[in-house]
N, C-alpha and C positions, 0 to 999 in steps of 0.2 A: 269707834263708837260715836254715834251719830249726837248732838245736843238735840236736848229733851226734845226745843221747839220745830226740830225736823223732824221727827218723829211720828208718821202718819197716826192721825186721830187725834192728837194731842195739845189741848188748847189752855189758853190762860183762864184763870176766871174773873175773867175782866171784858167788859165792852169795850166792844173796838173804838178808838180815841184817834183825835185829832189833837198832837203835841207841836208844839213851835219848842224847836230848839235855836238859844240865842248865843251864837259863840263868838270871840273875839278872831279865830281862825277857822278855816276849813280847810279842806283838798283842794284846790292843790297847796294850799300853804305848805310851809314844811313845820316841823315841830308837832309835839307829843298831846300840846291843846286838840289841834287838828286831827288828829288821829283819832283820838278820844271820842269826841263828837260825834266823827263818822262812825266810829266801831260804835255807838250805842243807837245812832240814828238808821245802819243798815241793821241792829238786832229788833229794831222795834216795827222796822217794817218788814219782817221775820215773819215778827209775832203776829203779823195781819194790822197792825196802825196804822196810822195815819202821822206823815211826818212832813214839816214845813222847818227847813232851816233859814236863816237870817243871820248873816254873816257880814263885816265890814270889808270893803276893798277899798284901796287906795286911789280911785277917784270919783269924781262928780257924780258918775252916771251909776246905775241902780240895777243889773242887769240880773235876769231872773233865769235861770240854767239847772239840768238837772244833772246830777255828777254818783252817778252808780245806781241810779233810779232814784234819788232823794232829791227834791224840790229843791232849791237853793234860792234864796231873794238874798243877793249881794247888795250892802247897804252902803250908798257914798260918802264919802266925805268931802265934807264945804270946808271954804279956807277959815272960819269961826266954829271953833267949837259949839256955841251955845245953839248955832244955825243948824250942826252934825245932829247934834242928839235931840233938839226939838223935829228934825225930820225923821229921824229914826223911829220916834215914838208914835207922830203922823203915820208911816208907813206901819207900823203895828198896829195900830187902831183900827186903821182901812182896809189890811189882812184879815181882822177875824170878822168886822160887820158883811164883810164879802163870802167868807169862807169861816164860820165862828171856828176857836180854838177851842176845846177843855181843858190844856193845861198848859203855861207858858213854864220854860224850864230854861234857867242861862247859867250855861258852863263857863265860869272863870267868873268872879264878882268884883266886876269893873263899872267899869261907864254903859255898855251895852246891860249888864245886871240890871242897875240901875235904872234904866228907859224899862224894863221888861218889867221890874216890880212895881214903877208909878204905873206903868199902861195896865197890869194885871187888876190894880188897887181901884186905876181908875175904870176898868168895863167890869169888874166883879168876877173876876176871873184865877181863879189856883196857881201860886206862882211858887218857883224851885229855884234856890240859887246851891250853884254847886261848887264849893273851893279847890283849885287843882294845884296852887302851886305858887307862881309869882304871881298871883293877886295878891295874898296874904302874904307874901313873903317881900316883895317890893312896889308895888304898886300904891300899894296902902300908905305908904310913907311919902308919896306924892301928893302935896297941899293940895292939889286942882281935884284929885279922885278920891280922899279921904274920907269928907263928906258923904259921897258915894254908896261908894263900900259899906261904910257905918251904915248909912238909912239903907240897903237893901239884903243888909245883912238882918238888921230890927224889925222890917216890912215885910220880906216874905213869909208865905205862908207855911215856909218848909226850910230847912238848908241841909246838906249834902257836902262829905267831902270825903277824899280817897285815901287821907292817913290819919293816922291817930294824933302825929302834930299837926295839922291842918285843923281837925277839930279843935284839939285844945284854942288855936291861935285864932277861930270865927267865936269861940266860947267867950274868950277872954276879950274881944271886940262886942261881941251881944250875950252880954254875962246870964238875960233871963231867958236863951233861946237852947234849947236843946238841937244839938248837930247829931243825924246819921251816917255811920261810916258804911260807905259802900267804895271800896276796893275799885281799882281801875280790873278788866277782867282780860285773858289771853287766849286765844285760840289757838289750846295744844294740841290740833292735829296736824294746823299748818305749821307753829313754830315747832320743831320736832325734832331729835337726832338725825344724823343722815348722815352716812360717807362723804367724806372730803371731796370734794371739787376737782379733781388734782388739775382740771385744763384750765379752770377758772384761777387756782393757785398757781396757776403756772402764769397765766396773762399778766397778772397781778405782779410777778415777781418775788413769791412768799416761798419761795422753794430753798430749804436747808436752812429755815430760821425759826424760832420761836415766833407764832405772829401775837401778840399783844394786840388787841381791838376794841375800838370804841364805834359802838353804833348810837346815832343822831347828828343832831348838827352840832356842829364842836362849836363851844365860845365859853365865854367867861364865866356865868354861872355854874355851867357845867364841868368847872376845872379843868380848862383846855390849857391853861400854864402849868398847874402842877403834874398834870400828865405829861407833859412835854418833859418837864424837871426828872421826873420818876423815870421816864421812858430812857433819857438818858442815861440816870446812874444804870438801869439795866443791863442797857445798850453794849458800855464797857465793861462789862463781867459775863456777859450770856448773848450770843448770836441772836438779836431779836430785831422782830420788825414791827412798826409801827401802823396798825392800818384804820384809818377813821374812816367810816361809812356814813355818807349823811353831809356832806360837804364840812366847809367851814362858816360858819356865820361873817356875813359880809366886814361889821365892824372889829373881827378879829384875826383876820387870814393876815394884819401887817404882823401879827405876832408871831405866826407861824413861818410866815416870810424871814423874821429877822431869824427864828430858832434855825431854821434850814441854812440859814446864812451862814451862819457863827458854828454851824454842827453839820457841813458839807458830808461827810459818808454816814450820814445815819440814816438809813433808809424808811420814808415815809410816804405812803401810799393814801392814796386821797382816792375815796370813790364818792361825787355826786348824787345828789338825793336818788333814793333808791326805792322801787315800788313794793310794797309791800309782798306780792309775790316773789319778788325776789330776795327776801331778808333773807330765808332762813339758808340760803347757799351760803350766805355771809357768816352769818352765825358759824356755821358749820366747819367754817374755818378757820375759827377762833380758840387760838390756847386758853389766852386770861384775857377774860371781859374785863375790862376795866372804868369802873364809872365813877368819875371821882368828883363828887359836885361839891358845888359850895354850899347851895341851895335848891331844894328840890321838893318835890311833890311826890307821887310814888310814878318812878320813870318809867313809860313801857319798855324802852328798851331793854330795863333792867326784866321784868318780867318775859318779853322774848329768850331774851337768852340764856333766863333757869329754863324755860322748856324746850330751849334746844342741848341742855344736858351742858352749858358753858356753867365754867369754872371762872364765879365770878369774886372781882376786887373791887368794892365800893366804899363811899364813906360812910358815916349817921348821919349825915345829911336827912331832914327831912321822914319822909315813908320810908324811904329803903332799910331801916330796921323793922318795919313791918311785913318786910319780905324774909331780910336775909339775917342768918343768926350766924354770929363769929364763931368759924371751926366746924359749924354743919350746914349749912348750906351755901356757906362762902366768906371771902373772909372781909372784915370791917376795920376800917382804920379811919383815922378823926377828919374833917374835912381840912385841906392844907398842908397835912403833914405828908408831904413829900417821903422823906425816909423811910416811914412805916410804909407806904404806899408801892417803893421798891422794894421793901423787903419782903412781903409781902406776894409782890411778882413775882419774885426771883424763890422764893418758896412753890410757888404752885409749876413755875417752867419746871422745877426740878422735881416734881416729884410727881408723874405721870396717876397715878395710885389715888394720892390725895385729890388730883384734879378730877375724876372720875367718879370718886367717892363723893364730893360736895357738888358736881352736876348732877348726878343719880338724884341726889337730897334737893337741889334745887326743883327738880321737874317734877316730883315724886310734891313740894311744899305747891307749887302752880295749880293741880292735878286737885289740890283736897281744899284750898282757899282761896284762888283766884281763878273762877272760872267764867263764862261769860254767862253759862245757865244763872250763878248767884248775881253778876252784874245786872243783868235784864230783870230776874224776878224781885229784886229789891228795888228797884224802880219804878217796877209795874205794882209792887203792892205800897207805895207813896203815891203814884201817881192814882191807883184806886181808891185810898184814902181819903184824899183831899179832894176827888172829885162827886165822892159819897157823902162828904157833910154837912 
């Protein structure tokens, strides 16, 4: 089944718009921010829009690239902060006098927010900030970006965010501003059930084990220790293997180095960033999803892998009770607690029946409230709003 906006004849009722999206990452970055951005910047050029992203990269220069048909203006960074985001804003300004905007929209409410709401305030222009996750969750607690945060949480015209704690926590920051929940959204034709892999499972080394998997970039936020902890106790009670997709985040791989160290036969399979065409073979080869964050937003991966029918183990961390309900669509244990977290695993390895029954319930919860038809058209009727006023 085709989404709506493929669907010959079938249009928005909305005038075609010229949107800047302003993110803190993009493709190729790795991580779930980047992801996001794209999955909503190639739904809008679906829809017949207009899209211009503006993204930070990690030097001087400024280079201007198109990355799956979407515009990209990579934004440099100077050795002074005050120099980065007074150029940032320069480069905003002289994007839309050249090319006008209707609607400036910045995914993650940081510093780039921030330049997007004064530049919005300063040309008279509709601005969106949208909370995904570690803005609100850590960033905010950084004296340099607080300020920030605060004023482009109070200044926009709009705010947006993808969980129900995420809203609470922009609310409780701009106590007089009403937040929309719009859901991160998942494309369940690609992410999907599918027959095992078995030549892929075979390269991999996953043959005769439970494989336990984590999709993203593993590190500390994302309970890359207590997974390790959990994967353990498993490890010695049930034939399993460990397989992270998505590498490891640079500032954490000595942790995984030591764990490999100290835990020489425990088999751990490391696959490098992985193209989104190619997730859902990964998925596909996953017993129990395992996402056990400290801190989080609502994770796509967690979202890929209810519609690939995985039987998933997460924490309440964050969204992910906005996805997953304990006992039917997968099961939930406290962020940290290790113990529950194995017990937990070793409950779904063992009971083929129940894993099946809470992926069914997973893809079946994907299928009715996270879809990307709702992601786009709640966007596009904000975006209509506020540029009708």
């Amino acid at each position: 089944m085709r989404p709506k906006w493929e669907k010959p004849g079938f249009c928005y009722p909305v005038k075609n718009m010229r949107i800047a999206l302003l993110s803190e990452k993009y493709p190729p970055d790795p991580g779930g921010l980047a992801a996001s951005v794209h999955r909503l910047a190639q739904l809008l050029l679906t829809a017949g829009h207009q899209v211009q992203v503006f993204a930070p990269h990690d030097t001087p220069e400024s280079p201007r690239v198109s990355i799956g048909g979407v515009d990209v203006q990579r934004l440099g960074v100077l050795r002074r902060t005050d120099d980065t985001l007074a150029e940032w804003f320069n480069t905003l300004i002289a994007h839309h006098r050249s090319q006008p905007f209707d609607v400036l929209h910045a995914y993650y409410v940081t510093q780039l927010a921030f330049v997007g709401v004064y530049a919005g305030r300063t040309l008279g222009l509709p601005t969106i900030v949208s909370a995904r996750g570690n803005d609100l969750d850590r960033a905010v607690f950084d004296p340099a970006k607080t300020a920030q945060v605060v004023y482009a949480l109070q200044q926009a015209d709009a705010i947006t965010a993808n969980s129900r704690d995420l809203v609470r926590k922009a609310q409780a920051l701009a106590p007089t501003r009403s937040v929309q929940l719009i859901p991160n959204g998942v494309d369940a034709q690609h992410f999907r059930p599918a027959p095992r892999d078995e030549q892929l499972a075979q390269s991999l080394g996953l043959a005769g084990r439970s494989v336990i998997g984590f999709v993203g970039e593993a590190r500390s936020k994302k309970g890359l220790a207590s997974l390790l902890i959990a994967y353990r106790s498993v490890a010695q009670q049930r034939p399993a293997v460990l397989l992270l997709v998505g590498g490891v985040r640079r500032d954490d791989k000595e942790l995984l180095k030591v764990f490999q160290k100290q835990q020489p036969d425990l088999p751990i399979v490391v696959v490098p960033y992985t193209t989104r065409e190619a997730l859902p073979a990964y998925y596909n080869l996953i017993d129990v999803l395992v996402l056990p964050s400290l801190r989080d937003g609502l994770p796509n991966a967690l979202l890929e892998g209810m519609a690939c029918e995985c039987a998933v183990v997460a924490t309440t961390a964050g969204g992910i009770p906005d996805a997953v309900r304990d006992g039917e669509t997968g099961r939930l244990v406290a962020p940290g607690d290790t113990g529950a977290l194995a017990a937990a695993i070793i409950d779904l390895i063992d009971d083929a029946e129940l894993r099946q029954r809470l992926g069914q319930a997973a893809r079946a919860t994907v299928l009715r409230d996270f879809t990307l038809d709702q992601e786009l058209e709640k966007n596009l009727a904000l975006y209509q709003a506020l540029t009708a006023a």
